[in-house]
C-alpha positions in Angstrom: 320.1 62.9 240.9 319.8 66.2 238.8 320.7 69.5 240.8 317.4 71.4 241.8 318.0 75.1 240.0 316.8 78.4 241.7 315.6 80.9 239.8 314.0 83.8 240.5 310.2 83.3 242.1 310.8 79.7 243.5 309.3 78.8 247.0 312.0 77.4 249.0 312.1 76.7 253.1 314.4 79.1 255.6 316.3 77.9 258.5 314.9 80.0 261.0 316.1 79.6 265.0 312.6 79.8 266.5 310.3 78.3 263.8 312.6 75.6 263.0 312.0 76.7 259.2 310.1 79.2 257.6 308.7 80.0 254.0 310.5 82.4 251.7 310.5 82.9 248.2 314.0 83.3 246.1 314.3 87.3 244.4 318.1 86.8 243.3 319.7 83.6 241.8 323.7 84.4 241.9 325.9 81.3 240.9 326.8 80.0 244.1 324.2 81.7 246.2 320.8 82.6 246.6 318.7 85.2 248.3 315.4 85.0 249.9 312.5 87.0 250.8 311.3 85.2 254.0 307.3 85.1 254.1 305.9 87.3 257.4 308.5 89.2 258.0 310.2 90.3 254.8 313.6 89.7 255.9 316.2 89.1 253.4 318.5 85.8 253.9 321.7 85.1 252.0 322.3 81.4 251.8 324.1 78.4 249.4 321.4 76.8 247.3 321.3 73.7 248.9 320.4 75.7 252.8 317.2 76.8 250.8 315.5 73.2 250.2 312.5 73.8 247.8 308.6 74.1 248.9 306.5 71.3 247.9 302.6 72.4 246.3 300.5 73.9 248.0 298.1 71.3 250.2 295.6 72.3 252.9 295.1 69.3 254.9 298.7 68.3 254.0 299.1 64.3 252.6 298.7 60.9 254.4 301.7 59.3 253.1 305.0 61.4 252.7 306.4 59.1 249.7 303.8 61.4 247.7 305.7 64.1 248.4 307.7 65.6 245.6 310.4 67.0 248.0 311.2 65.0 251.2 313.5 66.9 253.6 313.5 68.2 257.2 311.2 71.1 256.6 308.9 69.3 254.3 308.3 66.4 256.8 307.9 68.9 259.5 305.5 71.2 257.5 303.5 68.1 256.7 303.4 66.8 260.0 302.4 70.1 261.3 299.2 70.6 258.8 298.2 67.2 259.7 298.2 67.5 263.4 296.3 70.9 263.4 293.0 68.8 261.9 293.7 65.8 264.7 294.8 63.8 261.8 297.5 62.5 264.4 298.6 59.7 261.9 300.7 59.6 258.8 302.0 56.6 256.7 305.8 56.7 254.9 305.4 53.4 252.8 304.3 50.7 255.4 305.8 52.5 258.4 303.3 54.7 260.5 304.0 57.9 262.3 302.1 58.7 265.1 301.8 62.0 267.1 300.8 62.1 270.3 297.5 64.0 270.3 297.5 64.7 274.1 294.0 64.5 274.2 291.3 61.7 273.7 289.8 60.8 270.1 287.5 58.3 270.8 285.8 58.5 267.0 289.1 57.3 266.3 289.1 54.1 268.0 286.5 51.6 269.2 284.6 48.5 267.3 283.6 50.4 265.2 286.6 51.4 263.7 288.3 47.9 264.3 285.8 46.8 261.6 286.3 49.4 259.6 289.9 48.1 259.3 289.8 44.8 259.4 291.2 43.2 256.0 291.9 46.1 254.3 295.2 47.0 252.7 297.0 49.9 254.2 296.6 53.2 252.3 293.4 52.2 251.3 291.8 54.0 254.4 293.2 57.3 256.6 296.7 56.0 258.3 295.5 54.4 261.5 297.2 51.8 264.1 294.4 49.7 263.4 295.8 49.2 259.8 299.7 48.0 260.7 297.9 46.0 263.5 295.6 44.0 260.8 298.8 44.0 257.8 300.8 41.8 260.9 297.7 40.0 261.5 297.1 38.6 258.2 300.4 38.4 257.1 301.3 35.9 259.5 298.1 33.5 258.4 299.0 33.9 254.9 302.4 33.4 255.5 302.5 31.0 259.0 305.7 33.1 259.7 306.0 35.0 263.3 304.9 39.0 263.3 306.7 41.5 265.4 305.3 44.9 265.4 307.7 47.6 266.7 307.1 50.6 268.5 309.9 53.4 269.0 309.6 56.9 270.2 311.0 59.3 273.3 309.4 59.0 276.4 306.0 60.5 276.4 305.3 59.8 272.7 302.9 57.9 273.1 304.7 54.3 273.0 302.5 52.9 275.8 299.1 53.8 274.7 299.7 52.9 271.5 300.3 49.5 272.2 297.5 49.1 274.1 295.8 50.3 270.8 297.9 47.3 268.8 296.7 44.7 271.7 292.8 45.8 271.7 293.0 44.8 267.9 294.8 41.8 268.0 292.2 40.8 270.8 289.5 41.3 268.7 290.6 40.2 265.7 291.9 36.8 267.4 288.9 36.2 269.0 286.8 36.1 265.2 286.6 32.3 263.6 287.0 31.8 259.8 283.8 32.5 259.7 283.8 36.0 260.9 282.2 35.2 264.0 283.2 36.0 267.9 284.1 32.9 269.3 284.4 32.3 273.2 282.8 32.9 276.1 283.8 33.6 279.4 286.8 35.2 280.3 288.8 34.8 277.2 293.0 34.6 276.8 292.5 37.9 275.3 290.6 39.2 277.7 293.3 38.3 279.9 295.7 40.1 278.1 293.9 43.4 277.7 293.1 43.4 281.6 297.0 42.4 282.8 297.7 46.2 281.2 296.6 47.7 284.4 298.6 46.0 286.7 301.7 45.9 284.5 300.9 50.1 284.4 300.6 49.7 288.3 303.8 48.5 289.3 306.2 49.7 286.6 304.9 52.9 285.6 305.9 56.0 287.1 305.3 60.0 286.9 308.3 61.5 286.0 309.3 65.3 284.6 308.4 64.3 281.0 305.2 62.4 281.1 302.6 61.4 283.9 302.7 57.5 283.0 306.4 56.7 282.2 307.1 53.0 281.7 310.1 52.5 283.8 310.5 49.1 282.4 310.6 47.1 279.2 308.0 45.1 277.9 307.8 42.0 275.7 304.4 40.9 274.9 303.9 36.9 273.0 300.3 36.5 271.5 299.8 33.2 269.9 297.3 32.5 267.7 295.8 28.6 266.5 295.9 27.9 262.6 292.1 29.3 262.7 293.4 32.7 263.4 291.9 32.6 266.8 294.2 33.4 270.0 295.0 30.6 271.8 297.7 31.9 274.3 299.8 34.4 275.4 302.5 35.5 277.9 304.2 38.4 279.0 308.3 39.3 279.9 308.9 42.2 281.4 312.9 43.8 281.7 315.2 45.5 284.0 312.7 47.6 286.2 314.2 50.5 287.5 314.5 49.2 291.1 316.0 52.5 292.4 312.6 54.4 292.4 311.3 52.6 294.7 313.7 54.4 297.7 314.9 57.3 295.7 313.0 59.7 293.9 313.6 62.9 292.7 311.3 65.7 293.5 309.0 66.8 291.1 308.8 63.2 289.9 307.1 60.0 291.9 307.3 56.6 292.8 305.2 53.9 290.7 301.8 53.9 290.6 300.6 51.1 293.1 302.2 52.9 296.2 299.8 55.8 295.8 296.4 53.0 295.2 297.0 50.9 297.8 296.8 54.1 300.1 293.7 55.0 298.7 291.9 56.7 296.3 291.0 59.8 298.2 294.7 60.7 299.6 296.2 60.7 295.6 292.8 62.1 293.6 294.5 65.9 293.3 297.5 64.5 292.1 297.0 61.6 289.8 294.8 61.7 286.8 292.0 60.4 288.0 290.6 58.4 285.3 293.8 56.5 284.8 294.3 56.0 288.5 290.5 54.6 288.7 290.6 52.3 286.0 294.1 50.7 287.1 292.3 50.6 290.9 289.1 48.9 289.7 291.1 46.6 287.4 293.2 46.1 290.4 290.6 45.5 293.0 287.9 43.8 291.1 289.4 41.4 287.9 293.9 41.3 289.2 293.2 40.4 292.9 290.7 37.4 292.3 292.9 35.8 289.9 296.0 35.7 292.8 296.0 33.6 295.6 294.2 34.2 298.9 297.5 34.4 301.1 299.3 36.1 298.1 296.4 38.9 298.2 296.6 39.1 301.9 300.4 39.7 302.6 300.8 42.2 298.9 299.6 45.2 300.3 301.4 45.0 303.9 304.6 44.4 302.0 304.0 47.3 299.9 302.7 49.5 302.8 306.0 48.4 304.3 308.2 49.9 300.9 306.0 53.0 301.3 307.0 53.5 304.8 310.8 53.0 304.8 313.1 55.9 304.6 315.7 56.3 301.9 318.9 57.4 304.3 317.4 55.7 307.3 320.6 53.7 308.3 318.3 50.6 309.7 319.7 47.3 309.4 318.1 44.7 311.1 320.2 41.9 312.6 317.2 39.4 314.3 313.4 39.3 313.2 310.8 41.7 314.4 308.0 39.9 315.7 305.7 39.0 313.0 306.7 41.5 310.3 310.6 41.0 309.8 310.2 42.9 306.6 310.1 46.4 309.0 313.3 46.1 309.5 315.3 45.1 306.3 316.0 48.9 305.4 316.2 50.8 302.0 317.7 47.8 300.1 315.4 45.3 301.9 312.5 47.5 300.1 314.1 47.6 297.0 314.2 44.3 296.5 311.2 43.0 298.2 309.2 45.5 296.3 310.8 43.8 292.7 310.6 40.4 294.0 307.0 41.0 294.5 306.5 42.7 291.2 307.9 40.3 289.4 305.8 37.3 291.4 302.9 39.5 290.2 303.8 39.0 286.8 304.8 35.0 287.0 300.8 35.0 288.6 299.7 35.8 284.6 302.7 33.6 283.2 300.9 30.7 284.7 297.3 32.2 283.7 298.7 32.9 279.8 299.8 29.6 278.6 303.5 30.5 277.8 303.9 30.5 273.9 305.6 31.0 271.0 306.1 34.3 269.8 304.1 36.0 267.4 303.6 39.9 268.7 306.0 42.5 270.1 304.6 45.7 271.2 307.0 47.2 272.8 310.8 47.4 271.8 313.2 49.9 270.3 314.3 49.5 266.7 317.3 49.9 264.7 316.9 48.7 260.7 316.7 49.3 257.1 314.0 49.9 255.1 314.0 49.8 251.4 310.0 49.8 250.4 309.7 52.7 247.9 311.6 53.4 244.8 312.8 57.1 245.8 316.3 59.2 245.1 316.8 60.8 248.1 320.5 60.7 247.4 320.7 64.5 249.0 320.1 63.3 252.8 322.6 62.7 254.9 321.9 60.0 257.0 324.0 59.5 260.5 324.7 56.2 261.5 325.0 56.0 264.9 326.3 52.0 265.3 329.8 53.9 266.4 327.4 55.4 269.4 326.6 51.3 270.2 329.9 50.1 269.5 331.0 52.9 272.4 328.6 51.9 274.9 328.2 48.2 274.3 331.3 47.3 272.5 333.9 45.4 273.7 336.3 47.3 276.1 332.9 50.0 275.9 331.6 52.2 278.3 329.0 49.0 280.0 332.1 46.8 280.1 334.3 49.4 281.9 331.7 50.0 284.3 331.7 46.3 285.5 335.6 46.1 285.8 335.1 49.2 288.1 332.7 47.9 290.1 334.4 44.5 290.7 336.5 47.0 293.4 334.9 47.5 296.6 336.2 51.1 297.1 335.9 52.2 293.5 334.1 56.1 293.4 332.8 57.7 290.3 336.1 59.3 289.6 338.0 56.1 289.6 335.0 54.9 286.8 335.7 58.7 284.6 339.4 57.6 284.8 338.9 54.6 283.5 337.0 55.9 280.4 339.4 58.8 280.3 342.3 56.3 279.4 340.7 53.4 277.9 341.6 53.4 273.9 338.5 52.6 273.3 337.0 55.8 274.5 339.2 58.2 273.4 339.6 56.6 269.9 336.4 57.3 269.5 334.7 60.4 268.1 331.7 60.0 270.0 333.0 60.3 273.2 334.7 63.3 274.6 336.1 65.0 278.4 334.8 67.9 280.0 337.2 70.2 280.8 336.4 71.5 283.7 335.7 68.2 285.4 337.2 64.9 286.2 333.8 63.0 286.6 332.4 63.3 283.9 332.1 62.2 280.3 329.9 63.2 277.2 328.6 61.2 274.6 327.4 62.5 271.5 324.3 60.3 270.5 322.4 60.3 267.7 320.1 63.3 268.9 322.9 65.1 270.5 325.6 65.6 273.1 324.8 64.0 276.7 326.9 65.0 279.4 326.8 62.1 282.3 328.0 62.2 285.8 329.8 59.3 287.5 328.7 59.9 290.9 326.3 57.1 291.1 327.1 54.8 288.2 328.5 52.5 290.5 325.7 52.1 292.9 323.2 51.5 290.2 325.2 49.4 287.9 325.5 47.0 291.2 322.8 44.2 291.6 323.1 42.3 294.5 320.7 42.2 297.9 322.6 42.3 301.2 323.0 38.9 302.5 321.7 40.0 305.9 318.6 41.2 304.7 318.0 38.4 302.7 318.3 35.9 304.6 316.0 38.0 307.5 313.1 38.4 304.8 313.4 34.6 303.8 312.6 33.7 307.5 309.3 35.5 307.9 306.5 33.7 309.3 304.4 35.0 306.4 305.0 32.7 303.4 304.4 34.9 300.3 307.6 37.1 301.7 309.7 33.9 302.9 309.1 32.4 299.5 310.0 36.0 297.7 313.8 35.4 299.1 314.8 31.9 299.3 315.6 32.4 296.3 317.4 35.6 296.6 319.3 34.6 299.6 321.8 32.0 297.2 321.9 35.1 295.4 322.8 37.2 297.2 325.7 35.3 299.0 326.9 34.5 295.7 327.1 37.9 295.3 328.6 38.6 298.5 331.4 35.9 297.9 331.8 37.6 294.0 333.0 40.7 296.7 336.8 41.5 297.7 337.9 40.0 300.9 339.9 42.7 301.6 340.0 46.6 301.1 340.7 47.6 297.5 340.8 44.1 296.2 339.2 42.3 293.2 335.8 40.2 293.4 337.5 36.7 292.5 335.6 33.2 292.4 331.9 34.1 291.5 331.1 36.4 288.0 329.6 39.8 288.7 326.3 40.1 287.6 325.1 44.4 286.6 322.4 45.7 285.7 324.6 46.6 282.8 325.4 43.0 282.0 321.9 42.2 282.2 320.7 44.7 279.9 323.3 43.3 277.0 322.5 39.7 277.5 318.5 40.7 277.6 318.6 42.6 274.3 321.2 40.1 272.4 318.2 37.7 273.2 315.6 39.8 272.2 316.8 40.7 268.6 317.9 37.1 267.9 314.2 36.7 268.0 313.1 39.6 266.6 315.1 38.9 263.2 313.4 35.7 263.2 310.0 37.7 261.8 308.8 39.9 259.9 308.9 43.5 260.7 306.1 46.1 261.2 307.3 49.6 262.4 305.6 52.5 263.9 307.4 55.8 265.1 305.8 57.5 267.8 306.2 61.4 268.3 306.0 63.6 271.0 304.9 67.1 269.1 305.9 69.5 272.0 306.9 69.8 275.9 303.8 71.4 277.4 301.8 68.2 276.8 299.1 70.4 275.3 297.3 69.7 271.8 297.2 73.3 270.4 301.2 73.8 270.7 302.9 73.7 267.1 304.9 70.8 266.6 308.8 71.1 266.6 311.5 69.1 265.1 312.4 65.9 267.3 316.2 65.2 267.3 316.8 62.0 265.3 313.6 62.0 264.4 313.8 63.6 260.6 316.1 61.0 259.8 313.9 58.2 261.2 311.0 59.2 258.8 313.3 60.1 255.8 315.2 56.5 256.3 311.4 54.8 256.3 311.0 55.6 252.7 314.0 54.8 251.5 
């Protein structure tokens, strides 16, 4: 690629601490440095040619896909982004791949039938960017093709990642329930139907508030929609990974537990302090399509188990050692919640395994992505792109920081120090550049991800990366007279011994006989799974935004870290 040339008068973009970048025009060209008039202000900047990255023309309304640019960098990404959102043009294409901002506000004109139809068989770019498009290109790829579809949906928490694959399954819903003919087809409730509704419950009991958005997923979810060689759905399922069982009896203040604790206490109690409408529409899905569909004595004994959850304090030191009259499950203690509350979850969610005829796969909504794309022909020699498979290799490597954490835990007394030790002096760790010790402290560590620098704290790595249920409270829950809890923990109790036998038999020793299971451990094996099948399809990707903190839809949209890159790499 030819060096760009500054000369006097050319429209180039400012690093600018606030702003992010700002606009300047060049009024000296030396030989190895330039200096700019910055627009606004006036102020003078001294920089190398390459810090001033040139202006694209001049667009109003900015452009729908950024492989039209002329100049694709940081500021020109940014600037496009930014004119786009302003109109509530919240999506943009690079290539095939679609961005999506989070408008934090609704848009119905933007979705609906209406639009669904609008969309339906068209090649993308030949309408606005919408999800509706990457939704049909999946769709009617895999008929023409017969291959298996994933669509892939990445972005920081509050991005929009959950809503917009809700958007994704409304259109495959539709779109699987036409014939050949171009007909609706069905009657009744409908597998799709089925799907659509199973959101609301799935919201329910793994989604959270939390500091950065209202309705956190707090799990991972792996939707399978199956479709006949008509093109009409004829199955579905749904898998569902590594809830994050702590909430449930710890929660940090100003975030909350998961949704279902506050609806099964009513309406009235949470209305000031849940958005209503969401809270409404998960109740009423709850109440009036979810709880017909489970089994009377299931229906009876879920909400006094969850009551139960709601009701038991996180330090309260109670461990039960004989049944308490008919409701044994009041006395199992903070762990005995914690587990009865994801044994129940997860029943919940075997209830609609049984109701969507497991299948193969042919959809994934919801997954994080790592891959190449090579779909348009343009130099972009000049960006630096930073591989961050050493950051992997460092956590989930061999000898990495997930497989240090299970050694450490294998040791009854081991603390949070003991585990910062062991990363302090493994070779693996300090071999490698991404990883890096405090000074001042002997419990921590800091990684440098992709977006940046994280500093961790030991203190509780050890508790969490644990998975086991007590053995006592086990086997106390699986002999309830109420069979929808006794049923929950036979099947835990094997577990959990098995655990307790993986423990040391005496103070300071090694677990011996039985393999420790973590969370950690679980987590690696889930995800090595998961991307065998995922490289067994075809790819669709969309990249989901979050334009600013204050969750408003008039704040100016900021750089995301990593996120540049993500959009550059697209259109390589």
């Amino acid at each position: 690629m030819e060096a760009i040339v500054h000369t006097v008068g050319t429209k180039v973009w400012i690093k600018e601490e606030k702003e992010a970048w700002i606009k300047g025009e060049v009024y000296k060209a030396e030989e190895e440095v330039v200096l700019v008039r910055t627009e606004g202000t006036g102020a003078e900047v001294k920089c190398k040619p390459e810090d001033a990255p040139l202006q694209n023309p001049h667009n109003n309304r900015g452009v729908d896909d950024m492989t039209r640019l002329s100049y694709l960098h940081e500021p020109a990404v940014l600037w496009n982004l930014n004119t786009r959102y302003a109109y509530d043009d919240i999506y943009t294409y690079t290539g095939t791949i679609l961005i999506a901002i989070n408008p934090f506000t609704s848009l119905p004109h933007l979705y609906g039938e209406h639009m669904m139809d609008q969309y339906r068989g068209v090649d993308i770019g030949e309408y606005a960017p919408h999800v509706y498009a990457i939704a049909d290109a999946a769709y009617r790829q895999m008929r023409k093709e017969m291959k298996g579809q994933s669509i892939l949906v990445s972005g920081e928490s509050g991005a929009g990642k959950t809503e917009t694959s809700k958007l994704i399954m409304k259109y495959l819903a539709y779109m699987g329930g036409y014939s050949d003919a171009g007909e609706q087809t069905g009657s009744g409730r409908s597998v799709e139907e089925q799907v659509l509704e199973s959101n609301p419950l799935l919201e329910a009991f793994g989604n959270a508030k939390t500091t950065r958005n209202n309705n956190s997923s707090r799990f991972g979810k792996y939707v399978e929609i199956n479709f006949n060689d008509k093109g009409v759905i004829s199955g579905a399922a749904i898998r569902t990974y590594l809830l994050e069982r702590s909430r449930v009896v710890a929660v940090n203040n100003p975030e909350r537990n998961y949704h279902i604790f506050y609806q099964v206490r009513g309406f009235k109690q949470v209305e000031a302090k849940y958005p209503a409408l969401l809270f409404k529409q998960q109740l009423d899905a709850f109440v009036q399509k979810i709880f017909p569909m489970i089994r009377d004595n299931v229906r009876r004994e879920i909400t006094p188990m969850l009551n139960h959850c709601i009701h038991t304090p996180k330090a309260s030191g109670r461990t039960a050692t004989r049944p308490a009259g008919n409701a044994p499950a009041a006395a199992a203690g903070a762990a005995g919640a914690q587990a009865a509350t994801h044994k129940s979850w997860t029943d919940i969610l075997a209830v609609f395994d049984t109701l969507l005829a497991t299948v193969k796969l042919n959809f994934v909504p919801k997954v994080l992505v790592q891959a190449d794309y090579e779909r348009e022909e343009i130099d972009w020699s000049y960006i630096e792109f930073v591989d961050n498979q050493d950051v992997l290799d460092l956590i989930e490597g061999k000898l990495g920081v997930l497989d240090l954490l299970d050694e450490v835990c294998r040791f009854v007394d081991a603390k949070g120090k003991d585990f910062a030790e062991k990363l302090y002096n493994s070779g693996s760790c300090k071999d490698s550049r991404r990883f890096s010790k405090p000074k001042t402290s002997m419990t921590q560590f800091i990684v440098d991800h992709y977006a940046g620098p994280v500093k961790y704290e030991t203190a509780n790595f050890i508790d969490k990366n644990k998975d086991f249920v007590v053995p006592e409270h086990a086997a106390l829950l699986g002999g309830s007279d109420q069979a929808f809890v006794a049923a929950l923990f036979t099947e835990s109790g094997a577990a959990a011994e098995a655990a307790a036998a993986a423990a040391p038999g005496r103070r300071g020793g090694a677990a011996k006989g039985v393999k420790f299971s973590s969370v950690g451990s679980q987590f690696k094996k889930q995800l090595a799974e998961l991307m065998v099948q995922l490289h067994a399809m075809e790819p669709h990707y969309i990249r989901c935004i979050k334009p600013n903190e204050s969750g408003k839809n008039d704040s100016i949209l900021l750089p995301v870290p990593g996120g540049t890159d993500s959009t550059l790499l697209s259109t390589w």
